[in-house]
GUDRENKE-447578 format. One record per residue: x, y, z of N, C-alpha, C in turn; residue number from 1; residue in three letters. Coordinates in Angstrom, 1 decimal. Atoms other than C-alpha are relative to their C-alpha. Example, Ala and Ser with C-alpha at 12.3 -4.5 7.8 and 13.67 -1.06 7.14 Angstrom:
NODE       nu       nv       nw      cau      cav      caw       cu       cv       cw   dolum   lummar
NODE      0.9     -1.2      0.0     12.3     -4.5      7.8      0.9      1.2      0.0       1      Ala
NODE     -0.9     -1.1      0.0     13.7     -1.1      7.1     -0.8      1.1      0.8       2      Ser
# end
This chain:
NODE       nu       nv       nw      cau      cav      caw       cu       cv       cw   dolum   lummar
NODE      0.7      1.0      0.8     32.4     -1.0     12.2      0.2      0.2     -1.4       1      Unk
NODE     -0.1      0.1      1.8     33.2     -2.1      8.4     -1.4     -0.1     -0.2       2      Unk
NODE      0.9      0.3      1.0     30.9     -2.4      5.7      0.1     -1.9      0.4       3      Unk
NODE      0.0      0.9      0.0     30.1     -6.0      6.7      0.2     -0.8     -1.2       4      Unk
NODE     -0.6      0.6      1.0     31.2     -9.2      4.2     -1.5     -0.4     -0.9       5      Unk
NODE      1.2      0.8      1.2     27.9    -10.3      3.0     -1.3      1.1     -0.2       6      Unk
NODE      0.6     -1.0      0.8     26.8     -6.9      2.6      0.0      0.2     -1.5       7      Unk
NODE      0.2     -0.2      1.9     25.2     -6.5     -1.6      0.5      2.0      0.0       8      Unk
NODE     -0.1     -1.3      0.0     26.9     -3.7     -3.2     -1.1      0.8     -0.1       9      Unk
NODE      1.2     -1.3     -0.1     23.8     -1.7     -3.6     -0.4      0.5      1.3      10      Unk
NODE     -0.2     -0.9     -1.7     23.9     -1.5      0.2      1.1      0.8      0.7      11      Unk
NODE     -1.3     -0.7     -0.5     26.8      0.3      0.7     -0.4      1.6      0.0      12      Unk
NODE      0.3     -1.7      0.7     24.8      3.9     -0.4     -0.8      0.0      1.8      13      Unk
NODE      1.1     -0.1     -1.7     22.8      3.0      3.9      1.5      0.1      0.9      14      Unk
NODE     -1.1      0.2     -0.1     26.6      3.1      4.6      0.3      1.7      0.6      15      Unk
NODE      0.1     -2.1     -0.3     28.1      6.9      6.3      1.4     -0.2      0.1      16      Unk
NODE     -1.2     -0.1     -0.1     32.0      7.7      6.1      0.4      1.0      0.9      17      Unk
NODE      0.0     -1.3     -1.3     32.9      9.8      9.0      1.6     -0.1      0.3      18      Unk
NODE     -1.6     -0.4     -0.4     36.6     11.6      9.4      0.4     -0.2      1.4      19      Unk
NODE     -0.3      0.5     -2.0     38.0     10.2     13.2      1.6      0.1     -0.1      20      Unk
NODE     -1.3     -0.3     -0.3     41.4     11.2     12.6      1.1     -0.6     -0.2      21      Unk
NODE     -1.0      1.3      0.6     44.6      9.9     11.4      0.2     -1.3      0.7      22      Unk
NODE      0.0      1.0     -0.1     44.9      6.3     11.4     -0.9     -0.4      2.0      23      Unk
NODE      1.1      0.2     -0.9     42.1      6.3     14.5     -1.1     -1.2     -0.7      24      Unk
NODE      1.4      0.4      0.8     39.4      4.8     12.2      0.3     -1.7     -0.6      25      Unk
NODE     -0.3      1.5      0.2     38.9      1.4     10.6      1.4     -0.3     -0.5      26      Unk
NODE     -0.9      0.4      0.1     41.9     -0.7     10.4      0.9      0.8     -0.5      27      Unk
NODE     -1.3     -1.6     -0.2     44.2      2.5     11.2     -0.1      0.9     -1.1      28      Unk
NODE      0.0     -1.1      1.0     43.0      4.4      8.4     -1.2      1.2      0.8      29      Unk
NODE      0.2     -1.6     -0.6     41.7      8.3      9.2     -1.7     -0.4      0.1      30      Unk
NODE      1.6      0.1      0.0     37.5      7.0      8.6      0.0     -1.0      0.6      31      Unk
NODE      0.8      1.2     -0.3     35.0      5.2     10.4     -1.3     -0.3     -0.9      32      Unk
NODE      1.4     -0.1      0.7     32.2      3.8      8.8     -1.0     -1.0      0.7      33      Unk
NODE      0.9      0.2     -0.9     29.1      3.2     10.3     -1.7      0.0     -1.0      34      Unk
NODE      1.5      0.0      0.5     25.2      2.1      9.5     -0.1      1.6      0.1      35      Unk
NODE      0.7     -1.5      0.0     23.5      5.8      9.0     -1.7     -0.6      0.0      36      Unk
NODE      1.1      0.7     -0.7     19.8      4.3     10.7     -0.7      1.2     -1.0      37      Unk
NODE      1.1     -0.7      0.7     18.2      7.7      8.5      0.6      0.2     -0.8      38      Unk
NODE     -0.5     -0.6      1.4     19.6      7.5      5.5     -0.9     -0.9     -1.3      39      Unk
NODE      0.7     -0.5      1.4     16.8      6.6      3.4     -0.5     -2.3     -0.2      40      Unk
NODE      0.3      1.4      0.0     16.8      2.5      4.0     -0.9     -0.3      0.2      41      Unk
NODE      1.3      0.3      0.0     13.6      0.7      3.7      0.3     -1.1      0.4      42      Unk
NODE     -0.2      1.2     -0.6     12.7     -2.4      5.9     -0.2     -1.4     -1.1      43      Unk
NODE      0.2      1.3      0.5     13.1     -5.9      4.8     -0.6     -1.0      0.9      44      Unk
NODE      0.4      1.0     -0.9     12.0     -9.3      5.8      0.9     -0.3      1.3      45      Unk
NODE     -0.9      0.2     -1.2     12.9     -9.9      9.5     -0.5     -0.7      0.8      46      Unk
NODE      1.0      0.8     -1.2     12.3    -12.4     12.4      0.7      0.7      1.4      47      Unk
NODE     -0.5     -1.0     -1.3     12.1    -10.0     15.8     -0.1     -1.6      1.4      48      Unk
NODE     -0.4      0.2     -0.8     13.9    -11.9     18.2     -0.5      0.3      1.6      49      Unk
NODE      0.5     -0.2     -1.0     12.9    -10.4     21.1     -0.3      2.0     -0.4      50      Unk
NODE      0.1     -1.9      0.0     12.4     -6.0     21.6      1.0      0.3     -0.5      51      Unk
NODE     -1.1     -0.5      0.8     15.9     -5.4     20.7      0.4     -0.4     -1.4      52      Unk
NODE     -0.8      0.3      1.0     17.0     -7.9     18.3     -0.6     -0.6     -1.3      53      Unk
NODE      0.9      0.8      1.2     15.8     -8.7     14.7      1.3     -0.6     -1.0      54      Unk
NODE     -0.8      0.9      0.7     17.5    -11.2     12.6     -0.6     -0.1     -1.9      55      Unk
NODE      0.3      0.3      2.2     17.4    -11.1      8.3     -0.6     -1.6      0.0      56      Unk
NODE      0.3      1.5      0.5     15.4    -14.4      7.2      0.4     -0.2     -0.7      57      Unk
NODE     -0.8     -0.1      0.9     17.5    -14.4      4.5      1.6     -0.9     -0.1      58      Unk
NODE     -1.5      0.4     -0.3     21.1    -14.8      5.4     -0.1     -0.2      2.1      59      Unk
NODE     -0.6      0.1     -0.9     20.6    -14.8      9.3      0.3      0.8      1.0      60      Unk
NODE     -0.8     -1.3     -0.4     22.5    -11.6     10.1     -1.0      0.8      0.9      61      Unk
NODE      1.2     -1.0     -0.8     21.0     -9.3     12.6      0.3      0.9     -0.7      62      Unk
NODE      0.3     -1.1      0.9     19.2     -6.7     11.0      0.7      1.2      0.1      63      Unk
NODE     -0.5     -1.1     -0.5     20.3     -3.3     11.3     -1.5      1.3      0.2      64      Unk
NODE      0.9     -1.4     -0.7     17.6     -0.1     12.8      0.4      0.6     -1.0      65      Unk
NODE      0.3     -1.6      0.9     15.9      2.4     10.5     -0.7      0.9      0.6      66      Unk
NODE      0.5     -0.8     -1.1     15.2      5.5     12.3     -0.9      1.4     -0.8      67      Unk
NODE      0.3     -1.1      0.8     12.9      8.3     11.2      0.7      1.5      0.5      68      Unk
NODE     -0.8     -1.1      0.1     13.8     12.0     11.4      0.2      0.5      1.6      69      Unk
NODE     -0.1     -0.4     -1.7     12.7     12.1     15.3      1.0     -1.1      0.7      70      Unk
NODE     -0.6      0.8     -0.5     15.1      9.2     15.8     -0.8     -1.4      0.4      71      Unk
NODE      0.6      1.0     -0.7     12.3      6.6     16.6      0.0     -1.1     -1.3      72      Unk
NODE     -0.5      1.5      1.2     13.2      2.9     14.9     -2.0     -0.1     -0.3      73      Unk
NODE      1.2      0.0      0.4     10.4      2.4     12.4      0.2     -1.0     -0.5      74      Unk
NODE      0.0      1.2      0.3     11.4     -0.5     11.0      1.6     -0.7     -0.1      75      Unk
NODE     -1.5      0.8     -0.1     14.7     -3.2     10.4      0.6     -0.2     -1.6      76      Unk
NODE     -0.4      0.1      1.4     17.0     -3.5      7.2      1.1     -1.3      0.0      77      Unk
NODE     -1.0      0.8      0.4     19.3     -6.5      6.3      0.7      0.7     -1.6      78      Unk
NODE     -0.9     -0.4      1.1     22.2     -5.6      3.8      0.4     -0.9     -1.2      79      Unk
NODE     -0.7      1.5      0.9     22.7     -9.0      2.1     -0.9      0.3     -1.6      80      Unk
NODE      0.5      0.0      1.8     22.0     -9.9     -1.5     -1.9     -0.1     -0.3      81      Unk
NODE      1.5      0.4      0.4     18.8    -11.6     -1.1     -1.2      1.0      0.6      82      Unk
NODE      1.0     -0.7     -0.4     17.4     -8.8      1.2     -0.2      1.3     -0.9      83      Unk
NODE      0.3     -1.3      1.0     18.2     -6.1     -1.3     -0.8     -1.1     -1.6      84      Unk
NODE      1.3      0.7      1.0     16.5     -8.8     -4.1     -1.2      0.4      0.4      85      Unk
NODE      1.7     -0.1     -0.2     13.3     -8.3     -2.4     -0.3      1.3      0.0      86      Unk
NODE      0.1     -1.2      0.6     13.9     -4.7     -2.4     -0.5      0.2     -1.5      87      Unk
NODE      0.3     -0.3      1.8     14.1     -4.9     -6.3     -2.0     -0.6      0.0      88      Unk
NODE      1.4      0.6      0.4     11.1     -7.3     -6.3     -0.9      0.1      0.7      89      Unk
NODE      1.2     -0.9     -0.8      8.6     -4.8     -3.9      0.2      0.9     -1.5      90      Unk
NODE     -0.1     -1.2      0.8      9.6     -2.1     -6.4     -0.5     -0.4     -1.3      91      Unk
NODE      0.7      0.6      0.8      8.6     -4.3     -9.1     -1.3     -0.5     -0.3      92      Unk
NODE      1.9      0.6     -0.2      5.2     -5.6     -7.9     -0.7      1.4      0.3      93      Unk
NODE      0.9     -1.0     -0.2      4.3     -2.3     -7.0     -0.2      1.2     -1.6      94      Unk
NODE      0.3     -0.5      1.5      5.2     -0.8    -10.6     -1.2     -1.1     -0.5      95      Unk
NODE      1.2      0.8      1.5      2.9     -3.8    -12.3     -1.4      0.5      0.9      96      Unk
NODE      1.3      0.1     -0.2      0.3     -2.9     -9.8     -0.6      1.3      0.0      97      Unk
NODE      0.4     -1.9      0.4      0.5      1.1    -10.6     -0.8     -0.3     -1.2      98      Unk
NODE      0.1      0.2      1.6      0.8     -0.2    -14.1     -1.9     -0.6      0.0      99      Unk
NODE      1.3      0.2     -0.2     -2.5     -2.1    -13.6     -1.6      0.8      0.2     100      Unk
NODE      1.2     -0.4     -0.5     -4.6      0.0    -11.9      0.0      1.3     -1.3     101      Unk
NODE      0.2     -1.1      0.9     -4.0      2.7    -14.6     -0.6     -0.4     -0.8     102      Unk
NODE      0.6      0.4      1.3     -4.9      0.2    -17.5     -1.7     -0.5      0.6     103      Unk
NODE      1.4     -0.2     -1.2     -8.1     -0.3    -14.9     -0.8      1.4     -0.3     104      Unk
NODE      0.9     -1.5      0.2     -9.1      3.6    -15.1      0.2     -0.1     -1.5     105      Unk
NODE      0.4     -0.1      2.2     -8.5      3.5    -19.3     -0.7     -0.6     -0.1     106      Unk
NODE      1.4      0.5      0.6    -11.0      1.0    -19.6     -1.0      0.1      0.3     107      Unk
NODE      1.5     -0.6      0.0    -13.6      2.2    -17.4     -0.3      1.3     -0.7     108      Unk
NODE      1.0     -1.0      0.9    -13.9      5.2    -19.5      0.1     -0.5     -1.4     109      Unk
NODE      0.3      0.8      1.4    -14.0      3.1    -22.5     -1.6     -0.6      0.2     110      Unk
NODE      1.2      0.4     -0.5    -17.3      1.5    -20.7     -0.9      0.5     -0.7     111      Unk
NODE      1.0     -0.5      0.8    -20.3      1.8    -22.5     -0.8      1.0      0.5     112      Unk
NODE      1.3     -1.4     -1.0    -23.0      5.0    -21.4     -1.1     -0.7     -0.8     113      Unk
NODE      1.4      0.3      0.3    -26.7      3.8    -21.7     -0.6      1.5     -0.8     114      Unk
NODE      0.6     -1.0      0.0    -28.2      6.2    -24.1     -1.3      1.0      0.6     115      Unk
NODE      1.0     -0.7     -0.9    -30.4      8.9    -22.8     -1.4     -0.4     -0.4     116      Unk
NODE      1.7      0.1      0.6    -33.7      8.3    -24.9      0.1     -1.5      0.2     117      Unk
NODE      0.0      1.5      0.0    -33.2      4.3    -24.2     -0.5      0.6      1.6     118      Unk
NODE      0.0      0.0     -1.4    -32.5      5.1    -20.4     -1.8      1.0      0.4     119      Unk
NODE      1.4     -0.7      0.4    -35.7      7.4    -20.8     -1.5     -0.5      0.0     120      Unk
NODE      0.8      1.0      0.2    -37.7      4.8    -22.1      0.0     -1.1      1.2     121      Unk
NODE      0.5      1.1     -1.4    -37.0      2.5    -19.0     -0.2      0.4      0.7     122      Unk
NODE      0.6     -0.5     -0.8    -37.8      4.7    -16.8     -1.5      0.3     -0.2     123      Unk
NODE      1.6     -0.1      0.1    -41.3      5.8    -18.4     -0.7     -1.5      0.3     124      Unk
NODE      0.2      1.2     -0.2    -41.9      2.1    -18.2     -0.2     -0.5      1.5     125      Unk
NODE      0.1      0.6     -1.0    -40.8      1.6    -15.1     -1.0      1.0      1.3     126      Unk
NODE      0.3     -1.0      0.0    -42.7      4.7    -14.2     -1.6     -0.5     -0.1     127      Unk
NODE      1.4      0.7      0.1    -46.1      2.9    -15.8     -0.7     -1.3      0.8     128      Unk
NODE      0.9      1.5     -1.0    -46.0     -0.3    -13.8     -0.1      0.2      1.0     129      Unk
NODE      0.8     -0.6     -1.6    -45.7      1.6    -10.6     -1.6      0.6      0.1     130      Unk
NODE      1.4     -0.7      0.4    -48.7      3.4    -11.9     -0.7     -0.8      0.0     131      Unk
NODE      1.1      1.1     -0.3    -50.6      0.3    -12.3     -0.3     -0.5      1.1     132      Unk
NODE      0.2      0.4     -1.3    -49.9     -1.1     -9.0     -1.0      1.0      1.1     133      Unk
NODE      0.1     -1.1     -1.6    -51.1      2.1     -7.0     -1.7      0.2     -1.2     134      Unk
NODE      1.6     -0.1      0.6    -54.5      1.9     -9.9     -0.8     -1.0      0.5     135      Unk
NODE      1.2      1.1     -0.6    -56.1     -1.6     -8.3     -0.1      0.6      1.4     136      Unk
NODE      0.2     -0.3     -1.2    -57.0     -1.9     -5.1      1.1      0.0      1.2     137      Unk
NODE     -1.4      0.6     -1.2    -53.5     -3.1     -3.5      1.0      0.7     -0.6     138      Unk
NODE     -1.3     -0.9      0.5    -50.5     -0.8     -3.3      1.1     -1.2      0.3     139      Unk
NODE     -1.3      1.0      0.5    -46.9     -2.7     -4.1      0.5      1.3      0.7     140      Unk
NODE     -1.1     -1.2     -0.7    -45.0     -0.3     -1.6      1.4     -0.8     -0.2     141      Unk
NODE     -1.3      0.1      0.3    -41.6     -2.0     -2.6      0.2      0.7     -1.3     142      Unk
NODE      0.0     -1.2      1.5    -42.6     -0.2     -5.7      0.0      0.9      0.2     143      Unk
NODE      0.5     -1.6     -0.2    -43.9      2.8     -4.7      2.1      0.3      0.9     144      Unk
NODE     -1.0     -0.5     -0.8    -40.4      2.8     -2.3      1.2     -0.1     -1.8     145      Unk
NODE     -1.2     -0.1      1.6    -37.8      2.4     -6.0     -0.2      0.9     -0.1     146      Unk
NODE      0.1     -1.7      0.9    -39.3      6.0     -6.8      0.4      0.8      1.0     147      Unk
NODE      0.3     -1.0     -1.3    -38.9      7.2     -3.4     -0.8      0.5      0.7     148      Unk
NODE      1.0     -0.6     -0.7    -42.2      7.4     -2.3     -0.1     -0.9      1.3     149      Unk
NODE      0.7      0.6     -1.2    -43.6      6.3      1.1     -1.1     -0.5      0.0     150      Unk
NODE      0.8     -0.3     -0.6    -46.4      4.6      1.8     -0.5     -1.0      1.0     151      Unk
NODE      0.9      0.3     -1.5    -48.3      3.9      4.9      0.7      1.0      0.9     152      Unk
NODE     -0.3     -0.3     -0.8    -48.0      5.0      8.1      1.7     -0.1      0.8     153      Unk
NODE     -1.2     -0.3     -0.5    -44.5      6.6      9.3      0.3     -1.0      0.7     154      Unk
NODE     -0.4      0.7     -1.1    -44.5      4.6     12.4      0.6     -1.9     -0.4     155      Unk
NODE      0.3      1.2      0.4    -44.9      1.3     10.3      1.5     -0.7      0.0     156      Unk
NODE     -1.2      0.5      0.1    -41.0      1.1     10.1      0.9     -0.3      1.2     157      Unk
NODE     -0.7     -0.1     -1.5    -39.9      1.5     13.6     -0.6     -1.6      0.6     158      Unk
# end
């Protein structure tokens, strides 16, 4: 098998040269060259045909098998121009969205902190109206529960 015609050169590196002996090999020269299924290819867009066969949406072409280290196909690769484009333009959406999420973490620590003697003050406050509620005669248990307290009867929730 050649390097197919509407293989992009950037696919030629999923490509393997292998010595088969004088003029044995492609078109009577000493090499064959052949897909290498673990050499590092990442899958592209593909329409699976049936269990065996997947076809590039692209150009067409049946895909070719990417295999991991145990030999088991993990996913399909097309060679063509437009399949190694989408290559570029995964590798590209996934930098803007590294890039993103990092300018994400710099600005939450830019985020404002509530000072302590403010945050202090809402708490004593909020600290005094539960206090009032539990001083009449009627307890406000969705209050008394914001401080963590309980009250009534255990059973009352079951």
């Amino acid at each position: 098998m050649a390097i197919p015609d509407y293989a992009d050169e950037r696919a030629h590196k999923y490509f393997s040269r292998s010595y088969v002996g004088e003029r044995h090999g492609e078109a009577g020269t000493p090499h064959r060259i052949s897909w290498s299924s673990t050499c590092g290819a990442r899958p592209t867009t593909v329409h699976r045909l049936d269990n065996t066969h997947c076809y590039c949406v692209f150009c067409g072409n049946r895909a070719f098998p990417i295999q991991n280290d145990n030999y088991m196909v993990t996913g399909y690769s097309c060679v063509c121009k437009d399949a190694m484009d989408e290559l570029e333009w995964r590798d590209e959406y996934n930098l803007l969205l590294n890039e993103q999420y990092i300018a994400r973490e710099q600005l939450k620590k830019k985020a404002p902190v509530p000072k302590k003697d403010a945050l202090l003050s809402v708490i004593d406050r909020k600290f005094n109206f539960v206090k009032d509620c539990l001083v009449g005669d009627f307890i406000v248990t969705h209050e008394t529960k914001a401080l963590g307290i309980t009250v009534g009867h255990p059973l009352d929730d079951i």
